[in-house]
C-alpha positions as a Python dict, from the first residue, in 0.01 Angstrom:
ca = {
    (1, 'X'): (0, 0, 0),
    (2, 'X'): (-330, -35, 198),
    (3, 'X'): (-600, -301, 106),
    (4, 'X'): (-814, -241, -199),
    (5, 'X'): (-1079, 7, -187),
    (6, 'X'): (-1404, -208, -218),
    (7, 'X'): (-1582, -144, -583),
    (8, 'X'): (-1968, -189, -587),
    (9, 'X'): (-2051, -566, -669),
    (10, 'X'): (-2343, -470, -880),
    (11, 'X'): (-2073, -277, -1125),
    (12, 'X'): (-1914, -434, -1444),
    (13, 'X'): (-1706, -250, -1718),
    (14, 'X'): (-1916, -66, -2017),
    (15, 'X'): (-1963, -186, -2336),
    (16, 'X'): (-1847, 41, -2556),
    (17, 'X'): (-1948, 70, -2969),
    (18, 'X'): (-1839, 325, -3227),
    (19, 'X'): (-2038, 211, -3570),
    (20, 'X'): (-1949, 381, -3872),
    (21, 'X'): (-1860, 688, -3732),
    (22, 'X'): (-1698, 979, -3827),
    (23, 'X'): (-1584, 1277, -3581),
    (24, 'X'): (-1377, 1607, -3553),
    (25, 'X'): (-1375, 1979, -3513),
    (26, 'X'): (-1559, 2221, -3721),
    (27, 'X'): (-1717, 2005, -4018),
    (28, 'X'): (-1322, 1831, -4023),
    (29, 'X'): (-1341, 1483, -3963),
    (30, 'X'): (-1034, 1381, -3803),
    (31, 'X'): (-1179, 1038, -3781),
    (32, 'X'): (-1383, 832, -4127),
    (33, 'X'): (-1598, 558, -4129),
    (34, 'X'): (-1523, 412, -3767),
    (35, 'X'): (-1655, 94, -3606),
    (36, 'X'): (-1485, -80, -3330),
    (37, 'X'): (-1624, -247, -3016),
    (38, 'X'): (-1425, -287, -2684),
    (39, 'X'): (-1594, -568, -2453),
    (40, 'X'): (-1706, -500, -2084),
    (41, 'X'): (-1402, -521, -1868),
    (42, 'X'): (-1182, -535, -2167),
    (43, 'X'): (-852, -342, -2180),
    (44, 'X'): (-803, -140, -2521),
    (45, 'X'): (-497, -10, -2627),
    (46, 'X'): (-511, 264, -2948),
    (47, 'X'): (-227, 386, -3089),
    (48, 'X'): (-127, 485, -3456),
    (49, 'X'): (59, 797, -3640),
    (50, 'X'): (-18, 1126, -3517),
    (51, 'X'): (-328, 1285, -3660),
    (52, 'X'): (-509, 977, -3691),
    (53, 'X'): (-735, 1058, -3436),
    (54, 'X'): (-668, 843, -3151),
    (55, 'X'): (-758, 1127, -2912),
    (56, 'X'): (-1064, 1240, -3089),
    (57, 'X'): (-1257, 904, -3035),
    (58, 'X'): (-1167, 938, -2664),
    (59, 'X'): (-1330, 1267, -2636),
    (60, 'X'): (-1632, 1124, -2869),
    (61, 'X'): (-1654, 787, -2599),
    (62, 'X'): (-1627, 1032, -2338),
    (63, 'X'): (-1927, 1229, -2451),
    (64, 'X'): (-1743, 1554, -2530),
    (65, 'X'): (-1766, 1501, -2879),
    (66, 'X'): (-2055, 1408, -3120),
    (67, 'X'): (-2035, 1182, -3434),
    (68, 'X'): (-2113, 1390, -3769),
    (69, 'X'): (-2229, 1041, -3867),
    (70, 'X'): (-2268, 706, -3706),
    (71, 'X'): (-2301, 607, -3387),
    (72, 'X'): (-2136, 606, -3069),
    (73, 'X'): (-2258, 366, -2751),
    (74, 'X'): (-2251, 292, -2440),
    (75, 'X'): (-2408, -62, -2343),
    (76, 'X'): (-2616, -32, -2627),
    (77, 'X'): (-2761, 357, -2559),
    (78, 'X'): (-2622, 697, -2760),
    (79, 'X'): (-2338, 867, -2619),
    (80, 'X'): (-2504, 1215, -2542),
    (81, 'X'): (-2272, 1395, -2323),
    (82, 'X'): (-2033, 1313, -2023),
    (83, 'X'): (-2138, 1089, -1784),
    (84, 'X'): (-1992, 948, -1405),
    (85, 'X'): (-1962, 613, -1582),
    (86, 'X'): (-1694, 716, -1773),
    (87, 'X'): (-1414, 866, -1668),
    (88, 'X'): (-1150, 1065, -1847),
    (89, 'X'): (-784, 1049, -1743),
    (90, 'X'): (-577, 1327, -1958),
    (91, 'X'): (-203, 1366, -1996),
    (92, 'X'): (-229, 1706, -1793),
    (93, 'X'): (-332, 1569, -1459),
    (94, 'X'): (-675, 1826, -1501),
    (95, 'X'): (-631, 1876, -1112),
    (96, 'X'): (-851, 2177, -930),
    (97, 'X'): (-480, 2348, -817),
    (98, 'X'): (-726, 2523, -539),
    (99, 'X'): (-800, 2223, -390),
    (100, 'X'): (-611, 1989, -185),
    (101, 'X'): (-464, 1652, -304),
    (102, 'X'): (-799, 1506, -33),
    (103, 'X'): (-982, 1732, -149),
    (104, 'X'): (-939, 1654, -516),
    (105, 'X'): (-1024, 1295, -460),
    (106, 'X'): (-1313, 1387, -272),
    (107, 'X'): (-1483, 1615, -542),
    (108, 'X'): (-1544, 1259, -718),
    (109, 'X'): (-1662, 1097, -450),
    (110, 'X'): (-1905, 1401, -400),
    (111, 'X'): (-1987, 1337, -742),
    (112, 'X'): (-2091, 964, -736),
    (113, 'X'): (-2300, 1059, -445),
    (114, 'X'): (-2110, 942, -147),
    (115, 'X'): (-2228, 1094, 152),
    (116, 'X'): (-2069, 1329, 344),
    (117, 'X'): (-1921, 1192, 637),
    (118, 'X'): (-1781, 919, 409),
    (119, 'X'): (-1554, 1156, 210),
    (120, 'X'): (-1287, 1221, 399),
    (121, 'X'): (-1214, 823, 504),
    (122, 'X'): (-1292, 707, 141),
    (123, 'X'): (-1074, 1004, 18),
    (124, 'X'): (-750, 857, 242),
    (125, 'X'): (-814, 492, 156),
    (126, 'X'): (-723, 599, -233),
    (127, 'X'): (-433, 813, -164),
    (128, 'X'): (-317, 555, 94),
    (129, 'X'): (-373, 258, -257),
    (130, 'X'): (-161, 499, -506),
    (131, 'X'): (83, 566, -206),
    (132, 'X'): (-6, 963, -124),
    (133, 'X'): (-92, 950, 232),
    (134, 'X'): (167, 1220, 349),
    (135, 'X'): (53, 1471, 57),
    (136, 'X'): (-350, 1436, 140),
    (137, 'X'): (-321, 1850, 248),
    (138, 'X'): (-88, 1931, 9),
    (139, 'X'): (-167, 2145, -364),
    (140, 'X'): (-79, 2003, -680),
    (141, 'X'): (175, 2241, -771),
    (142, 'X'): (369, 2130, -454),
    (143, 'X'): (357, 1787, -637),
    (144, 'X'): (588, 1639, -908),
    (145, 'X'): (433, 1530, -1232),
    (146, 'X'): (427, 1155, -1122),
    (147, 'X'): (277, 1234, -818),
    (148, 'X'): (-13, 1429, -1010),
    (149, 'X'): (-89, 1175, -1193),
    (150, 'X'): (-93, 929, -906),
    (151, 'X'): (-391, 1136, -776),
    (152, 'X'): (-563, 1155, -1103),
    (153, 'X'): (-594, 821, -1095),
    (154, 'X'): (-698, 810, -721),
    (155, 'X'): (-972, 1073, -841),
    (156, 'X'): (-1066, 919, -1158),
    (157, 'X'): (-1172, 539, -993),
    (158, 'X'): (-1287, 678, -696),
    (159, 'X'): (-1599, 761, -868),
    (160, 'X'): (-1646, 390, -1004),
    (161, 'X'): (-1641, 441, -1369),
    (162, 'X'): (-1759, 144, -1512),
    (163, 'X'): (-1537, 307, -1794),
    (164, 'X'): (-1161, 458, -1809),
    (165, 'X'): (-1036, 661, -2085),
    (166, 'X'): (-687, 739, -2084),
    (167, 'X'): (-490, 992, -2297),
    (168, 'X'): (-130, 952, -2314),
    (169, 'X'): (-107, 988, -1897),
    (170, 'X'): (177, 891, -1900),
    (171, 'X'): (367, 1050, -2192),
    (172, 'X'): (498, 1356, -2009),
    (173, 'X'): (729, 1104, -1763),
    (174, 'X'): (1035, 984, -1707),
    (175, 'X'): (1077, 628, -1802),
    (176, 'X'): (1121, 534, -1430),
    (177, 'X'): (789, 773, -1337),
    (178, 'X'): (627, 592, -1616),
    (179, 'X'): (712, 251, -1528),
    (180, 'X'): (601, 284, -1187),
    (181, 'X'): (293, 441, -1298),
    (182, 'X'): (215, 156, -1556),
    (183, 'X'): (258, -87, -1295),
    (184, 'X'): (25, 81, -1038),
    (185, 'X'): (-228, 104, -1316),
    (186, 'X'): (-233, -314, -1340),
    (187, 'X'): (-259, -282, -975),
    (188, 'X'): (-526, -35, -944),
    (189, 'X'): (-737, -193, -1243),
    (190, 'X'): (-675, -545, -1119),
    (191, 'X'): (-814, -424, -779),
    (192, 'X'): (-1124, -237, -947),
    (193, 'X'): (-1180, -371, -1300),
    (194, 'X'): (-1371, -153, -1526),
    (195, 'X'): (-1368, -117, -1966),
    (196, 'X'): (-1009, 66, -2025),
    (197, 'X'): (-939, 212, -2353),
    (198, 'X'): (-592, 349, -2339),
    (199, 'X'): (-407, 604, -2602),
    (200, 'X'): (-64, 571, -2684),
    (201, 'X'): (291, 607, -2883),
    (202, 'X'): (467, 365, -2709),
    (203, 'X'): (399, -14, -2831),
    (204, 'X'): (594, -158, -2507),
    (205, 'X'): (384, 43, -2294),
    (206, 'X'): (57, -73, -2520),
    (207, 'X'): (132, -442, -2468),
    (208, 'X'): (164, -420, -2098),
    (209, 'X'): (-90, -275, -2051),
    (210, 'X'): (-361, -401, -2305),
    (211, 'X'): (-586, -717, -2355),
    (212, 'X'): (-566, -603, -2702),
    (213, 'X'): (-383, -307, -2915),
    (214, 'X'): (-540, -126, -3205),
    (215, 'X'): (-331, 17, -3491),
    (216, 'X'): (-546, 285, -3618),
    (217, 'X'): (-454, 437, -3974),
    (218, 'X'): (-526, 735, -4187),
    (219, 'X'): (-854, 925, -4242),
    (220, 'X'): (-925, 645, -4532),
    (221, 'X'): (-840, 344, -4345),
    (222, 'X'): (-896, 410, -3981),
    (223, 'X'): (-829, 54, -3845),
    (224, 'X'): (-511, -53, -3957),
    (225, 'X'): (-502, -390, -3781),
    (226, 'X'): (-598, -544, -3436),
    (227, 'X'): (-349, -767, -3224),
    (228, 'X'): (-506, -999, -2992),
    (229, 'X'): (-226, -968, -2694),
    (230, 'X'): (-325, -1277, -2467),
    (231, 'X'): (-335, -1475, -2800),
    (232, 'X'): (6, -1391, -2932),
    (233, 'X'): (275, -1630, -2970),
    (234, 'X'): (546, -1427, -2873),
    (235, 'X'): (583, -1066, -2765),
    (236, 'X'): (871, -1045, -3000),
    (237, 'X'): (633, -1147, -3251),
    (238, 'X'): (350, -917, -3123),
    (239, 'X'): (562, -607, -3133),
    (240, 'X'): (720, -660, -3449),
    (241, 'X'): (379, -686, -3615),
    (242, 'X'): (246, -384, -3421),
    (243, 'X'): (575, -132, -3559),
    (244, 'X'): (539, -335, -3889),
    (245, 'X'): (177, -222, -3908),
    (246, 'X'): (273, 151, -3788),
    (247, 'X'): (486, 151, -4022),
    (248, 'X'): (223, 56, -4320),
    (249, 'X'): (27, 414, -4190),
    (250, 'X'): (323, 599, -4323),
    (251, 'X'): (328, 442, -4620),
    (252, 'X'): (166, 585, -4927),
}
C-alpha cells in the first residue's frame, strides 16, 4: 500500500457526550436515560442484545436523530443535524452506484472543500491506501462486498472526520473479508486518527478493534458495563466478562 494520505495537523478526534438522553422513532424510545462520553481520539466499541439501541445512538451522534430528552454533543455544542465532522460508515456500503469507485471518493473530497484540480490525485492516493487502484473507473456493482466497503472507508476519511461512526460494516462478510477489513481499519485509523465509535455483535471483533467496549442493556438499564481494553489483565479475562455481561441483558 502507498504512503499515508497526510491528515490536517490542526485536526484532533471529537469529543463526543450523550447526557441523559433518550431517543427513537415516533414518540418510542428505543434508547432511556443515556449518558456516556467517548474521549477525543478514543476508540468506542458498543455492542449489546438486539433492540437495545446500539444503532439508534449512532444515528442520534450522527445528527440524524434528535434526543426526546437530554442532550447530545459534540465538543461541548448540540448535535443539530449531520455534519462533515462526522462521518457515518453503514453496513450497506451507501455507495452512489452511478458513480465511479474515483468518483465516489471524490464526492467527499468535493465536500470538505478540496479544490478541484486536487480531486482526482487525492481521490487515487486513498484507493491506492485501501488497495483499489485497478478499480478507480469501475461501478460498485462490478465490486464484491469487501471491496465496497474498502471504498467506503476510502470515502468516509477522505473527508477528515474528526469523527467515525461505524454500523456493523463489517457484519455482512466473510470471516476472511472481515478480518482483512478489521485489520485495514487499525491501519487506516492508525494513519489518520480521529474519535471512532464502532457497533457490533461480535466481542472478538470489539476487542480488536476498541480502546474500550460498551455493553449496553435494556431500555431500563442502558449501560450494562464498560471494559477498559488497554487495562485488562487478560483478553481471556476481558472476553469472558464482556459475554458474561451480555449474557446478564438476557436475563430477567
Amino acid at each position: 500500500m502507498s504512503a499515508a494520505v497526510a491528515a490536517p495537523a490542526t485536526r484532533t478526534g471529537l469529543r463526543l457526550r450523550l447526557d441523559s438522553a433518550d431517543i427513537g422513532y415516533r414518540d418510542t424510545p428505543a434508547v432511556r436515560g443515556l449518558s456516556l462520553t467517548v474521549e477525543p481520539g478514543e476508540r468506542l466499541v458498543l455492542t449489546g442484545p438486539s433492540g437495545c439501541g446500539k444503532s439508534t445512538v449512532l444515528r442520534a451522534l450522527a445528527g440524524l436523530l434528535r434526543p426526546d430528552t437530554g442532550a447530545v454533543q459534540a465538543d461541548g455544542a448540540p448535535v443539530t443535524g449531520p455534519d462533515r465532522d462526522r462521518a457515518m460508515v453503514f453496513q450497506e456500503d451507501a455507495l452512489l452506484p452511478w458513480r465511479t469507485v474515483e468518483k465516489n471518493v471524490r464526492l467527499a473530497l468535493q465536500l470538505r472543500g478540496v479544490p478541484r484540480h486536487r480531486r482526482a490525485e487525492e481521490a487515487r492516493r486513498w484507493l491506492a491506501e485501501v488497495g483499489l487502484t485497478d478499480y478507480a473507473r469501475h461501478l460498485p456493482r462490478e465490486l464484491s462486498g469487501g471491496m465496497r466497503q474498502r471504498v467506503q472507508l476510502a470515502r468516509g476519511l477522505a473527508g477528515a472526520p474528526r469523527a467515525v461512526l461505524m454500523d456493523e460494516p463489517f457484519g455482512a462478510l466473510d470471516a476472511q473479508t472481515r478480518g482483512d477489513m478489521q485489520s485495514l481499519l487499525l491501519r487506516t485509523l492508525d494513519a489518520h486518527p480521529a474519535t471512532v465509535v464502532f457497533v457490533t455483535h461480535d466481542v472478538d471483533e470489539a476487542i480488536l478493534l476498541g480502546d474500550r467496549v460498551v455493553v449496553m442493556g435494556r431500555r431500563a438499564e442502558p449501560v450494562r458495563a464498560s471494559f477498559d481494553v488497554r487495562r485488562a489483565p487478560s483478553r481471556t479475562a476481558l472476553r469472558a466478562g464482556i459475554v458474561d455481561a451480555l449474557t446478564d441483558c438476557n436475563t430477567p
